[in-house]
Legacy VTK file of the C-alpha trace (Angstrom):
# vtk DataFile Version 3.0
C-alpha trace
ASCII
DATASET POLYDATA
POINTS 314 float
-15.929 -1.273 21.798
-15.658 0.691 24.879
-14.259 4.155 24.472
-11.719 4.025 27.013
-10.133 8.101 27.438
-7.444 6.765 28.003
-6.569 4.688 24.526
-8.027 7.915 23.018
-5.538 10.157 24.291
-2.603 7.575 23.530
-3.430 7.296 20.114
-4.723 10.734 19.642
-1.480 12.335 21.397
1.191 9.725 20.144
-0.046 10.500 16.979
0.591 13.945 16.996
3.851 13.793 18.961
5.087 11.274 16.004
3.531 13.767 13.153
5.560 16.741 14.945
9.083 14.975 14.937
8.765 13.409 11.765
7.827 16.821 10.246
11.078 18.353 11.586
13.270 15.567 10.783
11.382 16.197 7.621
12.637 19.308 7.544
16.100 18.839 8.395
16.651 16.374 6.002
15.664 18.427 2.885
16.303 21.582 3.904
12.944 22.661 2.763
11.874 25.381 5.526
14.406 27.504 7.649
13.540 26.767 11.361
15.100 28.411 14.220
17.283 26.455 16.363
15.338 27.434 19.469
12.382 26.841 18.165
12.908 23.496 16.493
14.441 22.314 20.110
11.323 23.442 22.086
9.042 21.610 19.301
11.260 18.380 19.359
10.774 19.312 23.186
6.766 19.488 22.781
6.656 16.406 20.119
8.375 13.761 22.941
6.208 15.493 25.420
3.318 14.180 23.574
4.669 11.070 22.942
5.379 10.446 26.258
1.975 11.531 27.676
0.051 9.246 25.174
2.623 5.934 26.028
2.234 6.728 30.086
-2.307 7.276 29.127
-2.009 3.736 27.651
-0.635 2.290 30.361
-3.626 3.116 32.580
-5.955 1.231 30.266
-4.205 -2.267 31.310
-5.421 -4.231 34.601
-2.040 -3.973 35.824
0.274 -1.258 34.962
3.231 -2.510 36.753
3.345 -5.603 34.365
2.855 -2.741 31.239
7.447 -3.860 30.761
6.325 -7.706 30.378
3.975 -6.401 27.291
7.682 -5.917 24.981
8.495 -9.498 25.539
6.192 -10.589 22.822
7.580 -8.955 20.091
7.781 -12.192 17.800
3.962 -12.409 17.710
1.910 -8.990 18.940
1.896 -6.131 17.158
1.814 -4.165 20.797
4.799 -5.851 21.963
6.507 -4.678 18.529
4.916 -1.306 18.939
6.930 -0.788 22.588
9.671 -1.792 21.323
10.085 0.411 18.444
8.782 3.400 20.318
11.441 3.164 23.256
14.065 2.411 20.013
12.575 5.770 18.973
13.537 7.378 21.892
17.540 7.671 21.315
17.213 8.883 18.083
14.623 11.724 18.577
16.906 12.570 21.811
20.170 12.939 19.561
18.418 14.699 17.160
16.618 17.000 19.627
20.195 18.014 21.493
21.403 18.277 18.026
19.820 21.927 17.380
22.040 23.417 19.915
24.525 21.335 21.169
27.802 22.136 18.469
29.072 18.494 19.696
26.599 16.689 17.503
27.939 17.195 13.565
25.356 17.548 10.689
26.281 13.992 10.052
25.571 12.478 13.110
22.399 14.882 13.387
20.779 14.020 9.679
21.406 10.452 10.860
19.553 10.460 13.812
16.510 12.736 11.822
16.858 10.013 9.324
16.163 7.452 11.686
13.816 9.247 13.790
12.077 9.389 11.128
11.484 6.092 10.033
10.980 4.803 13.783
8.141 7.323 13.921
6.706 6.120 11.217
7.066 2.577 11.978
5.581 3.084 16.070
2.305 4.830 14.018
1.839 1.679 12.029
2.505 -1.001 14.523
-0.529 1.238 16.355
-2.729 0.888 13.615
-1.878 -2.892 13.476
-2.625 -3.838 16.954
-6.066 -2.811 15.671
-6.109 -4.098 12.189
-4.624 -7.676 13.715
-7.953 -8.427 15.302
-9.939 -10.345 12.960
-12.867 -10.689 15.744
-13.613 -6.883 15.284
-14.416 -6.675 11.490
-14.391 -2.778 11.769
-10.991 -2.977 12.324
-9.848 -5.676 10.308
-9.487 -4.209 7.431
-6.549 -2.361 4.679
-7.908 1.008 5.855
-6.675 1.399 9.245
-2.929 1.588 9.556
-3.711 4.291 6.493
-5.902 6.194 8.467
-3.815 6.162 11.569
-0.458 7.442 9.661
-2.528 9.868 7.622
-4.093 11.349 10.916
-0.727 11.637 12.227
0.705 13.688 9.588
-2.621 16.072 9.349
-2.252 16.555 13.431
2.040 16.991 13.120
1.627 18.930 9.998
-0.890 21.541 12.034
1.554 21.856 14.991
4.654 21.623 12.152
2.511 25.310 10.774
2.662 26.721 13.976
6.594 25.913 14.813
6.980 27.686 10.929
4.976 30.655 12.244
7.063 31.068 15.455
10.272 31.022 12.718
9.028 33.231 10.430
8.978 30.956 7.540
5.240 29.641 7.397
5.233 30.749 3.357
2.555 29.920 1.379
3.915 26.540 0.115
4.744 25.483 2.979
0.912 26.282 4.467
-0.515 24.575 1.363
1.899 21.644 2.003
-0.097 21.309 5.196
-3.363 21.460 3.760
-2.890 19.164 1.342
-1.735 16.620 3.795
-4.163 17.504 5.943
-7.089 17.139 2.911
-5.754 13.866 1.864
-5.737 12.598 5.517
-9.521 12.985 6.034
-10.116 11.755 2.380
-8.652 8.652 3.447
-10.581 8.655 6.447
-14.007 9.237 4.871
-12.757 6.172 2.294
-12.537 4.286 6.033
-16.014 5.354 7.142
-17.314 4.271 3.145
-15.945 0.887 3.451
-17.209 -0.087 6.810
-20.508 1.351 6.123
-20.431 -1.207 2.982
-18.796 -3.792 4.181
-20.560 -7.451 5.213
-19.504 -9.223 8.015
-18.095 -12.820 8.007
-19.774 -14.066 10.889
-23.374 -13.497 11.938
-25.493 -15.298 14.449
-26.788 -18.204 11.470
-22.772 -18.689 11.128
-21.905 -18.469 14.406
-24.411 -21.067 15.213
-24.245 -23.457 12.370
-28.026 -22.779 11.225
-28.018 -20.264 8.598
-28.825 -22.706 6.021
-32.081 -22.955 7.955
-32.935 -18.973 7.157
-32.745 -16.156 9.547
-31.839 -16.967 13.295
-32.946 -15.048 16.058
-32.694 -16.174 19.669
-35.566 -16.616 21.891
-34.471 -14.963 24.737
-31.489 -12.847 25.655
-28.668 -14.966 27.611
-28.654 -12.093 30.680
-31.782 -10.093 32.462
-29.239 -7.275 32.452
-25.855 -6.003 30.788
-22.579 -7.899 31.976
-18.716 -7.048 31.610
-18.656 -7.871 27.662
-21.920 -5.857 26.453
-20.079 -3.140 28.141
-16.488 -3.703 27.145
-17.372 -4.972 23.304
-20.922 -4.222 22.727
-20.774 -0.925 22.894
-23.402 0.554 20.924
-23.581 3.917 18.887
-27.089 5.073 17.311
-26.341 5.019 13.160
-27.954 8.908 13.093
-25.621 10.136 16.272
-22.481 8.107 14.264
-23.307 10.573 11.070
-23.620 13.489 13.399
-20.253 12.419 14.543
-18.620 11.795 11.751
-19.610 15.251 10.087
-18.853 16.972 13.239
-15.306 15.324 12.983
-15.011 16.655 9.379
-16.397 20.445 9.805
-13.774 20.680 13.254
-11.166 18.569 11.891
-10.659 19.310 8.172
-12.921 22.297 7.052
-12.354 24.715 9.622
-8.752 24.233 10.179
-8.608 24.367 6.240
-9.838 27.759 6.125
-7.783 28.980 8.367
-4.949 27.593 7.223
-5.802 29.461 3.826
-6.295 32.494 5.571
-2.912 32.504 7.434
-1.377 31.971 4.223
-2.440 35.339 2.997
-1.293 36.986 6.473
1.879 37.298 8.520
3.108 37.673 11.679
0.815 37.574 14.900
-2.053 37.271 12.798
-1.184 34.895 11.059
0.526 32.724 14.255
-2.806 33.314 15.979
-4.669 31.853 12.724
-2.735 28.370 12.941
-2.916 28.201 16.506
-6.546 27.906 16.539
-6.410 25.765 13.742
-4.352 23.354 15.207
-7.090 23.533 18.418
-9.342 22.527 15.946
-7.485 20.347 14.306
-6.602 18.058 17.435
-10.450 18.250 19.047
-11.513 16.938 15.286
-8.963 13.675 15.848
-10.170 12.946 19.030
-13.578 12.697 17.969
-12.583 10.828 15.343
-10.900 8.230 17.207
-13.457 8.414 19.965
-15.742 7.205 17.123
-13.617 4.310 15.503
-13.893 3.150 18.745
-17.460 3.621 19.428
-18.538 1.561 16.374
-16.550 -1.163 16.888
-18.036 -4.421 17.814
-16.626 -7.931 18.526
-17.534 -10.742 17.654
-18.671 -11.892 21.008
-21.232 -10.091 20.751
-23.476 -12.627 18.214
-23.913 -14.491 21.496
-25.999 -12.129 22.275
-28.394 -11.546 19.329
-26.416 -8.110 17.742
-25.171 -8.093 14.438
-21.330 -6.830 13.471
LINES 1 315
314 0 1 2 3 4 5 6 7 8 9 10 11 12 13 14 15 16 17 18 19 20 21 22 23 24 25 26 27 28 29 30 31 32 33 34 35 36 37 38 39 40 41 42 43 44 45 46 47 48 49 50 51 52 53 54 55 56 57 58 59 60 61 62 63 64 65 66 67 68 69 70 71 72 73 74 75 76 77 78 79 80 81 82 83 84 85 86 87 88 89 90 91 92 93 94 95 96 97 98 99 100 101 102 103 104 105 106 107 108 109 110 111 112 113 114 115 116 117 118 119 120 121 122 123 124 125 126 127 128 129 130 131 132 133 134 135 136 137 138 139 140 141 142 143 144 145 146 147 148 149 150 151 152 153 154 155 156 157 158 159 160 161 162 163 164 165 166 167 168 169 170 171 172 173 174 175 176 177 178 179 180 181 182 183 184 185 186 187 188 189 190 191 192 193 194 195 196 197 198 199 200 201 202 203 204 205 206 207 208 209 210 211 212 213 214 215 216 217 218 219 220 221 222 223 224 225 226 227 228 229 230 231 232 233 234 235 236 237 238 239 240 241 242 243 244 245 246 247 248 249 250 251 252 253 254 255 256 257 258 259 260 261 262 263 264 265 266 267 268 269 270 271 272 273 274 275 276 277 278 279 280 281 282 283 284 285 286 287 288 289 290 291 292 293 294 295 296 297 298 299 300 301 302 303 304 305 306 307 308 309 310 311 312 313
């Protein structure tokens, strides 16, 4: 498939947005890290910012952005109707809880309800994301167990990395709480090399004998290509990505996205203060430019099935 920019800063940006709040209603919830007001309201603050940006981005990829409301209406059947809805559901929630750092007006109760439940709306938005994807049965890439996975996991590694950097600014980035982070953010790219395994492995369905009704005859090839030239659907969903440059990408991803912000990470542990806020800053830089590759890359080597029309394989 094409990778549009704008799909990959929606997903990459939504993503972290929903890791960020779901981290600090984390937080709140268990009492597990001692954040200062101020500086839990500013990352709420940040985290919807994000949200927002990546739900606006998306909008551009449509033909007509104005009809983007009309998309919610089929929330019975499509996974992106369902995903709208639940993220403007979201919206409430993370507001209450975001006002509830500083505003006395808002009682624990009403604040470790809305955490609660801004909690489990992020967590359902990220998955009906990865299901708009994983719905598609004419993009075999994407069709699969391993995506909804991938896209929760890489939105805890990319909140957990900004999460560090809110405990920095509070003083209370311990080591615990630092290998917390790592460990989410190992497991996260473990998944996502399980993802990259699988479709590397994995046969496809449909080919050009099945697709045709003459496989039983042996291999089918065409004899000439339907088009002198490429049209609107080799473009769109026949995007292609050299095997050697998709390994190059894929460890590039891996050395930006999990080893070097690992190492930091461990290295911050064993510092404090500016140092150590400086540390998971650039680790979280890292962190973020490794997802977008990533997810410039799931994109990249996705094909549809259209595309046996034209004599390429899935």
């Amino acid at each position: 498939m094409d990778p549009a920019y704008s799909v990959i800063l929606f997903t990459s940006s939504s993503g972290a947005g929903y890791g960020l709040i779901a981290w600090l209603a984390l937080a709140r919830l268990t009492s597990l890290w001692e954040i200062s007001p101020v500086a839990a309201l500013v990352s709420c603050l940040v985290a919807l910012a994000l949200i927002s940006t990546g739900l606006l981005s998306s909008t551009f990829h449509l033909g007509h952005p104005e009809r983007a409301w009309r998309a919610m209406s089929q929330w019975k059947t499509s996974w992106l109707s369902r995903e709208g809805v639940f993220a403007i559901l979201a919206y409430p929630a993370a507001l209450v809880f975001t006002a509830g750092w500083i505003w006395p007006k808002i009682s624990p109760a009403m604040m470790n309800a809305a955490a609660a439940l801004t909690l489990v709306l992020a967590l359902v938005t990220v998955i009906s994301t990865g299901m708009i994807n994983a719905s598609l049965k004419t993009i075999p890439r994407w069709h699969n167990h391993w995506v909804v996975p991938v896209y929760v996991a890489l939105a805890a590694a990319s909140g957990g990395l900004l999460f560090s950097v809110v405990l920095a600014v509070s003083d209370a980035a311990s080591t615990v709480s630092l290998v917390a982070v790592l460990g989410v953010l190992l497991i996260s790219w473990q998944i996502k090399w399980l993802y990259w395994r699988f479709i590397d492995k994995q046969q496809p369905e449909s080919t050009t004998g099945t697709a045709t009704g003459l496989g039983h005859l042996g291999t089918v090839t065409q004899l000439e290509a339907p088009h002198t030239s490429e049209n609107y659907l080799l473009k769109e969903m026949g995007f292609q990505v050299a095997r050697k440059h998709a390994i190059k990408l894929r460890r590039m991803a891996m050395n930006i996205g999990l080893i070097l912000p690992a190492i930091l990470l461990i290295l911050a542990s064993a510092t404090a203060g500016a140092l150590q806020l400086a540390l998971l800053v650039i680790a979280l830089a890292f962190g973020l430019s490794g997802v977008v590759i990533e997810r410039w890359l799931f994109f990249a080597e996705a094909r549809h099935a259209v595309t046996l029309f034209y004599g390429r394989s899935l």
